[in-house]
C-alpha positions as CSV (number, residue, x, y, z in Angstrom):
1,X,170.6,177.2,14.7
2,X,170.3,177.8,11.2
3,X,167.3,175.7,9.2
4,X,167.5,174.6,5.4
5,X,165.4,177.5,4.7
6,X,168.3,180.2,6.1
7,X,170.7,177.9,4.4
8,X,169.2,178.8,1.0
9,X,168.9,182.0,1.6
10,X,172.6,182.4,2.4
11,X,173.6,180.5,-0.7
12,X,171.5,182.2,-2.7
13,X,173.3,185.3,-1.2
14,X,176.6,184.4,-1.6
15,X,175.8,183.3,-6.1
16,X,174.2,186.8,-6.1
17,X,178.0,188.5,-4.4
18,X,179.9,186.5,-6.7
19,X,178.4,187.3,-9.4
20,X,178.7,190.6,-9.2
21,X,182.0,190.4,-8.3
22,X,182.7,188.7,-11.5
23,X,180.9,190.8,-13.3
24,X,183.0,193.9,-12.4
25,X,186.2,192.1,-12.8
26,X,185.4,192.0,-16.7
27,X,184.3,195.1,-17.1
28,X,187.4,196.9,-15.6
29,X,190.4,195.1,-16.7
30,X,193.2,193.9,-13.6
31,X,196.9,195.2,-14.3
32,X,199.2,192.1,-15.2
33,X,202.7,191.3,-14.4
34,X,204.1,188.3,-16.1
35,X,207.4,188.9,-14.9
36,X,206.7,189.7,-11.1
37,X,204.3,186.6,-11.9
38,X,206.8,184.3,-12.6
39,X,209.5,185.4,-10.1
40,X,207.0,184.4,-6.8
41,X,206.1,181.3,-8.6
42,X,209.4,180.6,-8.7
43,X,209.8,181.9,-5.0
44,X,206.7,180.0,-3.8
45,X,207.8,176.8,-5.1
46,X,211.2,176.8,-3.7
47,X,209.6,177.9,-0.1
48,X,207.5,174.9,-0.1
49,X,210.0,172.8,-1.3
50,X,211.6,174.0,2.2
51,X,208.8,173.6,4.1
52,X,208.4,177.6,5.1
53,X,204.5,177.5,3.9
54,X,204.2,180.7,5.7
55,X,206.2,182.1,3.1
56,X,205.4,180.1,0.1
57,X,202.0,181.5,0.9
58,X,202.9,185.5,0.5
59,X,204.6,184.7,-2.8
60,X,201.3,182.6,-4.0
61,X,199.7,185.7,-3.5
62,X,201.9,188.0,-5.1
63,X,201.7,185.4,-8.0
64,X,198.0,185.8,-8.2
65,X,197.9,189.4,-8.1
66,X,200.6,190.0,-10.8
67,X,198.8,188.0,-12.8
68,X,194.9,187.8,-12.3
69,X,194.4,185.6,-15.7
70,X,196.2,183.0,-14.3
71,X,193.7,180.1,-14.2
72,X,196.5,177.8,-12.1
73,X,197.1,181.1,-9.5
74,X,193.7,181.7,-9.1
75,X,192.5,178.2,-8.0
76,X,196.0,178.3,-5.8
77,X,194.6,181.2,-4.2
78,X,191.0,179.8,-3.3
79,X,193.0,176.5,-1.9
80,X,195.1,178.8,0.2
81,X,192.0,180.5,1.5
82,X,189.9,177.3,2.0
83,X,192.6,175.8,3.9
84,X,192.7,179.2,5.9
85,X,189.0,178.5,6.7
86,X,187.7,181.8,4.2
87,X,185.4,179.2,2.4
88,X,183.4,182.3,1.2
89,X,186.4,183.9,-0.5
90,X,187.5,180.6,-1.5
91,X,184.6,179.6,-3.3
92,X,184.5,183.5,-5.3
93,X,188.3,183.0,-6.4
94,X,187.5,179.4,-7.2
95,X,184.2,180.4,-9.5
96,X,186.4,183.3,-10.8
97,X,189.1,180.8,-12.3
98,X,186.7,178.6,-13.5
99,X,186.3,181.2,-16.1
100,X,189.9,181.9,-16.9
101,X,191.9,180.2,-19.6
102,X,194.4,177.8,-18.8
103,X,194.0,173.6,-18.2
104,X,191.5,171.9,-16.3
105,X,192.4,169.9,-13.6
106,X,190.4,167.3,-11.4
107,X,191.5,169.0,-8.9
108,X,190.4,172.4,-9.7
109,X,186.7,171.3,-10.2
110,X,187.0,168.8,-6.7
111,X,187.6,171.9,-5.2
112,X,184.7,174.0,-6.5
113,X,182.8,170.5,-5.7
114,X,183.8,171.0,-1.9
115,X,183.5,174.5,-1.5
116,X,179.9,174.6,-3.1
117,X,179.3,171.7,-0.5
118,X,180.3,174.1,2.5
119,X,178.3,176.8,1.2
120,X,175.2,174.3,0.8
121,X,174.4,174.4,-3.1
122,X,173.5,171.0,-3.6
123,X,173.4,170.7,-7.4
124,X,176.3,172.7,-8.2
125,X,178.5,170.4,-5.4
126,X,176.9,167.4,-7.9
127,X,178.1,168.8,-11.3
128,X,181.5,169.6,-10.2
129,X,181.9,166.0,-8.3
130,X,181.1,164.4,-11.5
131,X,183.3,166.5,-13.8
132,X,185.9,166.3,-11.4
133,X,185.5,162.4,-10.9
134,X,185.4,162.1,-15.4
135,X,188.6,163.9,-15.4
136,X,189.9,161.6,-13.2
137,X,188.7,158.8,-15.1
138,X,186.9,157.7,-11.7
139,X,190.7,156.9,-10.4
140,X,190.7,159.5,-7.8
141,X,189.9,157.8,-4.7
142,X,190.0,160.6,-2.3
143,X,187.3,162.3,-4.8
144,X,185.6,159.2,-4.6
145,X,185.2,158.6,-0.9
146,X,184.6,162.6,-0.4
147,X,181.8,162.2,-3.0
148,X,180.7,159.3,-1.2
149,X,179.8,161.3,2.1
150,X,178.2,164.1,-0.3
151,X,175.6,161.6,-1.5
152,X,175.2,159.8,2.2
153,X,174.8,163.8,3.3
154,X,171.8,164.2,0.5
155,X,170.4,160.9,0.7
156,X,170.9,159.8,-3.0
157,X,171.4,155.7,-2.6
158,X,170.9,155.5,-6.0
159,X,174.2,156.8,-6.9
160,X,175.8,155.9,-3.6
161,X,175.5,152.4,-4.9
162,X,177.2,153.7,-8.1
163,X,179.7,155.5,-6.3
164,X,180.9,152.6,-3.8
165,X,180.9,149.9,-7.1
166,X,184.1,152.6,-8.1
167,X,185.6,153.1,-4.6
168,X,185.1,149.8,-3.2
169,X,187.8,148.0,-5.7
170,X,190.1,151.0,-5.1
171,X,190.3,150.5,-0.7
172,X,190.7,146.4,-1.2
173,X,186.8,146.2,-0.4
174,X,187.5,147.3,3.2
175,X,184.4,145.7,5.9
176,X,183.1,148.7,6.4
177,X,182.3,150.2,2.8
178,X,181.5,146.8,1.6
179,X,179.2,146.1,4.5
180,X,177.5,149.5,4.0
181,X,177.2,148.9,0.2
182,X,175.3,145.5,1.1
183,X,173.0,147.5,3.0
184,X,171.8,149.8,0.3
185,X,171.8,146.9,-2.2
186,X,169.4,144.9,0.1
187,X,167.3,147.6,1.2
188,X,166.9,148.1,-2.7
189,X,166.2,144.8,-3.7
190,X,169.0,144.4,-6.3
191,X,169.3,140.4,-5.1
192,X,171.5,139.8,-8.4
193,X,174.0,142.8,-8.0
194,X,174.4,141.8,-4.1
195,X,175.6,138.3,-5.7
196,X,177.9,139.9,-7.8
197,X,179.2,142.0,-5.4
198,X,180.5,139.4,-3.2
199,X,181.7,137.8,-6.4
200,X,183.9,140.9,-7.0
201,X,185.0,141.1,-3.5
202,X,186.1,137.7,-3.7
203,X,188.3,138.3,-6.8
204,X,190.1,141.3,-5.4
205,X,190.6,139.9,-1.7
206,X,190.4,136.0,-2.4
207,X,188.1,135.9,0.8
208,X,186.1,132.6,0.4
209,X,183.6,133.5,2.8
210,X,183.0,136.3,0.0
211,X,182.6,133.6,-2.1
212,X,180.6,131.5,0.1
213,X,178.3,134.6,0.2
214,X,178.0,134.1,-3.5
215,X,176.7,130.6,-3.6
216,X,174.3,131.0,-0.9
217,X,173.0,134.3,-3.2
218,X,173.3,132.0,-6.5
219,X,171.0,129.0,-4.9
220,X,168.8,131.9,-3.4
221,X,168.1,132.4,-7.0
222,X,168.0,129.3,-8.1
223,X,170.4,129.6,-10.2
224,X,172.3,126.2,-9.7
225,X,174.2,126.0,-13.0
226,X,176.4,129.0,-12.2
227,X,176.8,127.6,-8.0
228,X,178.2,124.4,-9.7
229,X,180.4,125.9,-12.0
230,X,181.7,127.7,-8.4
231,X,181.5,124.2,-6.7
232,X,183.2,122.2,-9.2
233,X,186.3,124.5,-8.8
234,X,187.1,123.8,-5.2
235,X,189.7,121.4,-4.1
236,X,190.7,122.5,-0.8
237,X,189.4,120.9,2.3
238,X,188.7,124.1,4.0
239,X,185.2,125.1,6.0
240,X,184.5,127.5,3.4
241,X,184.8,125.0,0.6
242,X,182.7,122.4,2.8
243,X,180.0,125.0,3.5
244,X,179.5,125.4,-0.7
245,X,179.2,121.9,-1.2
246,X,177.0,121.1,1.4
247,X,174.6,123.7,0.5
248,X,174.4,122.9,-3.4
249,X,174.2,119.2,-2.2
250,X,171.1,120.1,0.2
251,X,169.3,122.1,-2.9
252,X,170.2,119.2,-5.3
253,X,169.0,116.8,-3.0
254,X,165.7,118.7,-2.9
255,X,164.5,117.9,-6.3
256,X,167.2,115.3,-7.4
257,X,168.9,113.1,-5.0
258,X,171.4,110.9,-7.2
259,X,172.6,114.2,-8.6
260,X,173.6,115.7,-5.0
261,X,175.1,112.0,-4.2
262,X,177.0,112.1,-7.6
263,X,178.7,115.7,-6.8
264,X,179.2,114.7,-3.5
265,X,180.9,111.5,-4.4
266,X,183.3,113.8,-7.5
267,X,184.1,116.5,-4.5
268,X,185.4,113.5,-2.3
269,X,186.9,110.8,-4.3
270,X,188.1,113.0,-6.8
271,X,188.7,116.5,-6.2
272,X,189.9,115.4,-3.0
273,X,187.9,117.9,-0.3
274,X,187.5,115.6,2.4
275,X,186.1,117.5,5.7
276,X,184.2,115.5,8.6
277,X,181.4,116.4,7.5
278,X,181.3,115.8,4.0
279,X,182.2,112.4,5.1
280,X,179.3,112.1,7.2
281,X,176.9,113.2,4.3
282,X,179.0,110.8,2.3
283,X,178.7,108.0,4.3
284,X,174.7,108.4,4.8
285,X,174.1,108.9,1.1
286,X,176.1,105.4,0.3
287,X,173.8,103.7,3.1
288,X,170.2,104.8,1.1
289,X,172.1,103.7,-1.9
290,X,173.0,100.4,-0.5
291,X,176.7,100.6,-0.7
292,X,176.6,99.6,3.0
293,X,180.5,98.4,3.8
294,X,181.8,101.9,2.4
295,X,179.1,103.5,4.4
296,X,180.1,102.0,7.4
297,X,183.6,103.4,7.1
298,X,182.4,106.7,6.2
299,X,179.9,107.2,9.4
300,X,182.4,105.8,11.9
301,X,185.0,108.1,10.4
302,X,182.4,110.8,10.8
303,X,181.8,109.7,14.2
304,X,184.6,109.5,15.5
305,X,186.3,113.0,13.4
306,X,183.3,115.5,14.4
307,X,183.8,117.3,17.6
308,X,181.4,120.4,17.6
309,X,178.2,119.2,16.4
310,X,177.0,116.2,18.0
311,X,173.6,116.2,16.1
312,X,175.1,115.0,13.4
313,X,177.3,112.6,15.5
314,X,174.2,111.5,16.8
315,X,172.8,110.7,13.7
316,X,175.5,108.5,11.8
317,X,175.3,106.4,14.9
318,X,171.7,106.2,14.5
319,X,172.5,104.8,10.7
320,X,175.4,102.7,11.8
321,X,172.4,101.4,14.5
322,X,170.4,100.5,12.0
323,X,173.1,98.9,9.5
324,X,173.7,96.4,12.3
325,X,169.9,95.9,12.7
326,X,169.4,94.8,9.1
327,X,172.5,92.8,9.7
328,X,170.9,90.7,12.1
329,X,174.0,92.2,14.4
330,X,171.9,92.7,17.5
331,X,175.0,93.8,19.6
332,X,176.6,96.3,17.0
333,X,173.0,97.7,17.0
334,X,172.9,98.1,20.8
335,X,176.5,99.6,20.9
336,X,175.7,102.2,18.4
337,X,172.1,103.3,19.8
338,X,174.4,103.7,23.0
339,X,176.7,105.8,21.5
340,X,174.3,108.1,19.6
341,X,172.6,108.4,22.9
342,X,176.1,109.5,24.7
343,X,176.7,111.7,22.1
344,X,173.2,113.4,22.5
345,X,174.6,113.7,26.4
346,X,171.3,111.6,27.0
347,X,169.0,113.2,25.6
348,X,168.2,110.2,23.3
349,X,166.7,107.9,25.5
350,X,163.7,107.0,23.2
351,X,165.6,105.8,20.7
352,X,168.2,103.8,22.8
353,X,165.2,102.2,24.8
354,X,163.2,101.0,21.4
355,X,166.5,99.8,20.2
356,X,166.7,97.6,23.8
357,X,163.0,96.3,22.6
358,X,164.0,95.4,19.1
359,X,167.0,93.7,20.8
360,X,164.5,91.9,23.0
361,X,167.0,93.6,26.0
362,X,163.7,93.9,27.8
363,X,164.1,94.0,31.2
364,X,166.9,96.6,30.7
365,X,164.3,98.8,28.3
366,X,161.8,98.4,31.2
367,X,164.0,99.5,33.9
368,X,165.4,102.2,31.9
369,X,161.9,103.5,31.3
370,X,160.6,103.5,34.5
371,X,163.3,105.2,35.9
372,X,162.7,108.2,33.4
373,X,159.4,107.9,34.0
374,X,159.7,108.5,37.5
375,X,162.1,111.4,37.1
376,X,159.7,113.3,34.7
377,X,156.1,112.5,36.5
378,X,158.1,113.9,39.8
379,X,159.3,117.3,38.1
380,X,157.9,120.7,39.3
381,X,159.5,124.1,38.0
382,X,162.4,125.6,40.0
383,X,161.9,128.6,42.4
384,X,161.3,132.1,40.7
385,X,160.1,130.9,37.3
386,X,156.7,130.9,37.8
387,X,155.1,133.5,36.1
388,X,158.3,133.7,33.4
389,X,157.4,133.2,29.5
390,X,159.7,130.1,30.0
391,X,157.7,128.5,31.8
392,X,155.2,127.3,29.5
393,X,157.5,126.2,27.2
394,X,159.6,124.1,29.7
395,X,155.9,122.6,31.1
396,X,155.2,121.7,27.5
397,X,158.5,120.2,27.1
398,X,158.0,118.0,30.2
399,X,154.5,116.6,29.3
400,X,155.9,115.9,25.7
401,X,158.6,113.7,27.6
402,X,155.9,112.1,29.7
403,X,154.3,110.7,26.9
404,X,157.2,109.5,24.6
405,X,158.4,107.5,27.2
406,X,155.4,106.0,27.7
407,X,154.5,105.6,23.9
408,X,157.3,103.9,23.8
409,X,156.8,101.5,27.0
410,X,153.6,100.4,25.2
411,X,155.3,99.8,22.3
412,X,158.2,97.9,23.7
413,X,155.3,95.4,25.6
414,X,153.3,95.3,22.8
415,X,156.6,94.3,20.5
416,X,157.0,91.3,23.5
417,X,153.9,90.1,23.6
418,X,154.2,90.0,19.6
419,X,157.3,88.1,20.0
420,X,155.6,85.3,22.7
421,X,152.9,84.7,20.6
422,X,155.5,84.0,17.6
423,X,157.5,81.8,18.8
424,X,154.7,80.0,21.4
425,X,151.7,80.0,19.4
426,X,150.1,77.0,21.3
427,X,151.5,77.6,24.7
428,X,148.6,78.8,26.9
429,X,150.6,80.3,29.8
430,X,153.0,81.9,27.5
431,X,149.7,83.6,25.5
432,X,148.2,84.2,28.8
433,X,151.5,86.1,29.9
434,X,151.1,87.8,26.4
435,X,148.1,89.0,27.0
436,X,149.0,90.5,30.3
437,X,151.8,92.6,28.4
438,X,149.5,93.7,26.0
439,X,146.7,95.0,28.3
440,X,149.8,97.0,29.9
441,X,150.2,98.3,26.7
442,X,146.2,98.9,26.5
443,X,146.2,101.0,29.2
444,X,149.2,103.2,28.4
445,X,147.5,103.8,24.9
446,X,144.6,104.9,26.3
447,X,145.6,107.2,28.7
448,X,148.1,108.6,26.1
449,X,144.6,108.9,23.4
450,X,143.2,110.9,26.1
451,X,146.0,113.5,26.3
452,X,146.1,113.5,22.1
453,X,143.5,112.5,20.5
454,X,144.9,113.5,17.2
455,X,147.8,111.4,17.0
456,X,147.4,109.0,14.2
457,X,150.4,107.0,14.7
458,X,148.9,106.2,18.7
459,X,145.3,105.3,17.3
460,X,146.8,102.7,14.9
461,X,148.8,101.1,17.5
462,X,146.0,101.0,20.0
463,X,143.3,99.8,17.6
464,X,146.0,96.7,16.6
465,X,146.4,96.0,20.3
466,X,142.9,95.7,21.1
467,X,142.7,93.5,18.1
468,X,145.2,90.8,19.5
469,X,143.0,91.3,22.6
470,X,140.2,89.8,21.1
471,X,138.4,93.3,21.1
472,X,137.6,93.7,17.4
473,X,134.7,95.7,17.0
474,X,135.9,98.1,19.3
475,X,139.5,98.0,17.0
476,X,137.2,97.8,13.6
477,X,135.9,101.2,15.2
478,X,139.7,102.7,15.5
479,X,140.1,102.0,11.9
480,X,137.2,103.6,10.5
481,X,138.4,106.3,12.3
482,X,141.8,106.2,10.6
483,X,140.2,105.6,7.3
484,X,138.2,108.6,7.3
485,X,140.0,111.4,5.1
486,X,138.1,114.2,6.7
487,X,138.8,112.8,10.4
488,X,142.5,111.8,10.4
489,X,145.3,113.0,8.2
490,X,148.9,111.5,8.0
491,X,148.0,107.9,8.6
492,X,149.4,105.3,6.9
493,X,146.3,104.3,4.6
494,X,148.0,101.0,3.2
495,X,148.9,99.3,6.5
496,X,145.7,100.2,7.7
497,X,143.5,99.0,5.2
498,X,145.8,95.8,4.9
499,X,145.4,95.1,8.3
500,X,141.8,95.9,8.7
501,X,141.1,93.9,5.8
502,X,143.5,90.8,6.8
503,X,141.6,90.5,10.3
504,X,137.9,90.8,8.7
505,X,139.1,87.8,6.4
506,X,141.1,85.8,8.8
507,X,137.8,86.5,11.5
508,X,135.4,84.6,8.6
509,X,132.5,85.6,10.3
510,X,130.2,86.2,7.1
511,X,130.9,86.4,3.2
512,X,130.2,90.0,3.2
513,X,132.8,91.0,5.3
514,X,135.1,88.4,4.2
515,X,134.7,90.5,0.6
516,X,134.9,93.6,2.5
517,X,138.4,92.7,3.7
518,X,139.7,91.3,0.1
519,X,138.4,94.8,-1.1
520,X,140.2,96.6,1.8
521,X,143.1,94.5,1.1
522,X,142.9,95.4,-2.7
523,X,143.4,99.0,-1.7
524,X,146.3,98.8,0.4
525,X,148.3,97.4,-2.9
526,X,147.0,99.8,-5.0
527,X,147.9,102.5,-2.7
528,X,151.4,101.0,-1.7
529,X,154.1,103.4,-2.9
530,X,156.8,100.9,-4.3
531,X,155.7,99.5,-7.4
532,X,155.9,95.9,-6.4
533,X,153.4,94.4,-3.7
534,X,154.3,93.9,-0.1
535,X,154.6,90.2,0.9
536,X,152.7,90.8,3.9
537,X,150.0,92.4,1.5
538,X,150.4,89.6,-1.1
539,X,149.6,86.8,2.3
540,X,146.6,89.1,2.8
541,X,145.0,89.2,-0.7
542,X,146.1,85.1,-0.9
543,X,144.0,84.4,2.0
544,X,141.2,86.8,0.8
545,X,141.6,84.3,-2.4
546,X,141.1,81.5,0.0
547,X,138.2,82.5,1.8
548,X,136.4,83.2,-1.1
549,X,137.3,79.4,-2.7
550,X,139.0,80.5,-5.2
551,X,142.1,78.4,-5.0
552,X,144.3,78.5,-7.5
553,X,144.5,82.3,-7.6
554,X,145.4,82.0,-3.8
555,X,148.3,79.5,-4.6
556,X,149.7,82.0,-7.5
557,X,149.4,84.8,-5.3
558,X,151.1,82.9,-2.5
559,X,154.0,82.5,-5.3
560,X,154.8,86.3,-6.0
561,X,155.8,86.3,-2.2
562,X,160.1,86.0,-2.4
563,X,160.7,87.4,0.5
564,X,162.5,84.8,3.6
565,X,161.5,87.2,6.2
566,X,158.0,86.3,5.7
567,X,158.5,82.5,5.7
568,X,160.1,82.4,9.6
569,X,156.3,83.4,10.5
570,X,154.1,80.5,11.5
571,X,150.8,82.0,10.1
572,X,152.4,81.8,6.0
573,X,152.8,77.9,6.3
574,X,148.9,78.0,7.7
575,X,147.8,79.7,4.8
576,X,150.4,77.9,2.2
577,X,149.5,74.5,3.4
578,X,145.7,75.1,3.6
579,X,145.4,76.2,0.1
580,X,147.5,73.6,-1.0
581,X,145.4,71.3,0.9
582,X,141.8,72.7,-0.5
583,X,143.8,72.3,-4.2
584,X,144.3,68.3,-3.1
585,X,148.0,68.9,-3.5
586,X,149.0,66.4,-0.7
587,X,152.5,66.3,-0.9
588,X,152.8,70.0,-1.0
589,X,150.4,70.2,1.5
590,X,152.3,67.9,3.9
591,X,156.0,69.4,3.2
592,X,154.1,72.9,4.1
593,X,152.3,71.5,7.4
594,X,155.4,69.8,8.6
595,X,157.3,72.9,8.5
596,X,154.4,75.0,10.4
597,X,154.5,71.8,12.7
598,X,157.9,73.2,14.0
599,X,157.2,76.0,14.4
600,X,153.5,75.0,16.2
601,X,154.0,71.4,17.5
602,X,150.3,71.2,18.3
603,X,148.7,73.7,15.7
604,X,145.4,71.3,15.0
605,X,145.4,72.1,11.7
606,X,148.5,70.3,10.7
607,X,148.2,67.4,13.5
608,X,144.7,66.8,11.7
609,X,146.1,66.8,8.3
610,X,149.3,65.1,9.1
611,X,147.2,62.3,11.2
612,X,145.0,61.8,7.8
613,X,148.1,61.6,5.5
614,X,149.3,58.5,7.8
615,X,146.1,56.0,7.3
């Protein structure tokens, strides 16, 4: 086997030969016969016309020989002899007639360009590609592709990418040469030129996955003017045209949500590209918006239209779910938690039982639960998976399963007990079966504290429990945990400092915790995200007011509550009508304990005050 080094050698070796050759041709003039010349031209080409190449290829020669100055004979000659396989002899009538007089073709220097590439002489393979290609204005496509291996042969990338931008237009941007050309652009780093490479493709072929290609490069880049101009062009309902909208809506939405609603709202109402999925986007960017009724028709379309996906069937029955909620349409919300649970193929249990909770669908949360329970707490891995690197994963996935479902359960007792209290506030055996429930739920959160002690979410719900059990140091401790920074991140700082704050007021037990609340409760409004106050935080800082004596601010504060959610909960009417009481405002005061009176028959606040206002 021959190495580079012998390769060199040889070529050097065959220059050296044809050089001398050359050399002795123009020292000793070659006899010349125009007219013998012309007459096997004129032979040749009608053999060949004929087909008899044999032939046509004894008159070439005879050609050639009458006359040696022939630039268009000689170059015949050395493509007679490469095609014959004499590459060396080829290549010496070939360098000969480079030398001659006479026009020069593209084809005449692609076929010095070829034969130096047989006989290994790199550069001089280059210079006549090049040449060659120049005369043929880069149209040459053959050339091209043969120049093409020459360069994949020597490694050069550089101009490979050069070379297939020229070829690729030329062969209709065929998979393979465009899929190769993407390779050396990536492995290069020219991110732009990939992106307009596709583009290109695109224009040639009118591929729209080319041009899909394109958009994803141009948001890559950030370089969302130019994917919009793309975007805003589309009016076909095609899953190429719904791929480019959804991904400039998702990179919008990043950094500027009503602009990713208000192209996805042009693309649909008026340009007309209405997919499934663009409806389901549609539908849940109208519900944040609060154009609920055109929502509603958008996610059940959505629904009902997308067949492959069933996340995102999943989730625009989750928002339809929750539509109804707000609605106050607890069956609608049922149905639709149902659904999105079916479409999961069960797999959203959690969801479906809370949603039986918020119903107040108890028992049938409960049973639900516990059966799931039972099926997970009862699970051991199948035969011959024991020591696999699944089985971590699907152990982990178990235990994770274990304790949602019982978060939940806790949760779902908890939001009973909650709802007992509420509606029987002086009802011992109702609080007393209230109490049960929530030391059920005590239990659950502790064992589930054990197992994740880092869970923020858990702590907060355990240390409210054990507050409505009476157990408020113990809860007091819970929320010093969550309010230390360096202890617990992701908690929700507001709520917790509200509701720490609202429980040392409401307790009473000294003035310096009673401030220590208010201050707490000061906090959680200056900390509250939406720019106006909370009810439930304005209640808290009202009765902070109230504790302290001062009155009057208490009553104004009580007045910046609008909400009616708040006003269907007996413990606003016992702050309203106490305040109004302490400011002597009797008729107030009585209007406000006769509504808390219906809601409490024997709260003793109001049957003292209402006893009083009767003498």
């Amino acid at each position: 086997m021959l190495t580079s080094a012998d390769s060199a050698v040889i070529a050097d070796a065959v220059m050296k030969k044809m050089e001398q050759m050359t050399a002795k041709q123009a020292e000793a003039p070659l006899p010349q016969n125009l007219d013998a010349a012309h007459e096997s031209f004129m032979h040749a080409m009608a053999l060949e016309l004929r087909g008899e190449s044999s032939l046509a290829k004894m008159f070439w020669q005879r050609a050639a020989e009458s006359d040696p100055y022939s630039r268009f004979l000689t170059f015949k000659m050395a493509e007679i002899l490469a095609g014959q396989g004499a590459d060396s002899l080829a290549l010496v009538q070939a360098v000969r007639g480079q030398k001659l007089k006479g026009k020069i073709t593209s084809s005449q220097l692609g076929l010095l360009a070829h034969l130096y590439v047989k006989a290994g002489i790199a550069d001089s393979s280059r210079k006549y590609f090049n040449a060659a290609l120049d005369s043929a204005r880069y149209q040459d496509m053959p050339l091209l592709y043969d120049y093409s291996l020459f360069l994949e042969a020597v490694k050069d990338t550089k101009e490979l990418v050069r070379i297939y931008d020229l070829l690729l237009p030329q062969v209709n941007y065929i998979p393979s040469l465009f899929q190769r050309q993407l390779g050396l652009l990536l492995e290069q780093g020219k991110d732009s030129a990939v992106i307009e490479l596709f583009g290109r493709a695109h224009e040639v072929n009118g591929d729209k996955k080319m041009l899909t290609q394109m958009v994803q490069g141009l948001l890559f880049q950030r370089r969302f003017g130019e994917a919009k101009a793309i975007v805003d062009t589309l009016t076909e309902s095609t899953s190429e045209d719904e791929s480019m909208i959804v991904m400039l809506m998702t990179k919008l939405a990043e950094k500027d949500r009503p602009a990713a609603y208000a192209m996805l709202q042009k693309k649909y109402y008026e340009d007309g590209v209405r997919t499934p999925m663009l409806t389901n986007f549609l539908g849940h960017y109208e519900n944040i918006n609060g154009n609920i009724d055109s929502a509603k028709v958008h996610l059940q379309q959505a629904a009902d239209q997308i067949k492959d996906q069933p996340i995102y069937v999943t989730n625009a029955y989750h928002a339809l779910s929750s539509i109804a909620l707000k609605e106050n349409k607890m069956k609608d919300a049922v149905r639709y938690a149902e659904k999105a649970d079916s479409a999961a193929m069960g797999g959203d249990k959690v969801m479906l039982a809370m949603m039986y909770g918020t119903a107040k669908m108890y028992d049938k949360a409960y049973k639900m639960l516990d059966s799931l329970i039972a099926v997970w707490d009862k699970w051991t891995p199948m035969a011959g998976i024991a020591d696999s690197a699944s089985l971590y994963k699907m152990t982990m996935d178990v235990e994770e399963n274990r304790l949602k479902f019982r978060t939940v359960y806790a949760r779902i007792l908890a939001g009973q007990a909650t709802e007992i209290c509420q509606k029987n506030p002086g009802d011992s055996v109702k609080l007393n079966s209230a109490r049960e429930l929530r030391t059920k739920a005590q239990a659950l959160y502790d064992h589930l504290l054990n197992v994740d002690s880092t869970d923020v979410t858990l702590r907060m719900l355990r240390a409210i429990n054990m507050e409505r059990l009476g157990r408020h140091d113990e809860s007091f401790a819970q929320f010093e945990i969550l309010l230390d920074s360096n202890r617990s991140k992701g908690v929700d700082r507001p709520e917790a400092l509200n509701y720490y704050g609202y429980t040392l007021i409401d307790l009473n037990r000294s003035p310096e915790e009673v401030e220590r609340g208010y201050n707490m409760v000061l906090q959680a409004i200056a900390e509250e995200t939406d720019p106006e106050p909370s009810d439930a935080y304005l209640d808290s800082k009202a009765w902070g007011l109230y504790r302290k004596g001062q009155f009057a601010e208490a009553l104004a504060t009580m007045q910046l509550i609008k909400g009616s959610q708040i006003q269907e909960d007996h413990v606003y009417w016992e702050h309203l009508a106490a305040i109004q009481e302490a400011l002597g405002m009797k008729v107030e005061a009585t209007a406000s304990y006769k509504k808390l009176i219906k809601m409490w028959p024997k709260n003793p606040a109001a049957l003292r005050f209402l006893k009083g206002a009767k003498k």
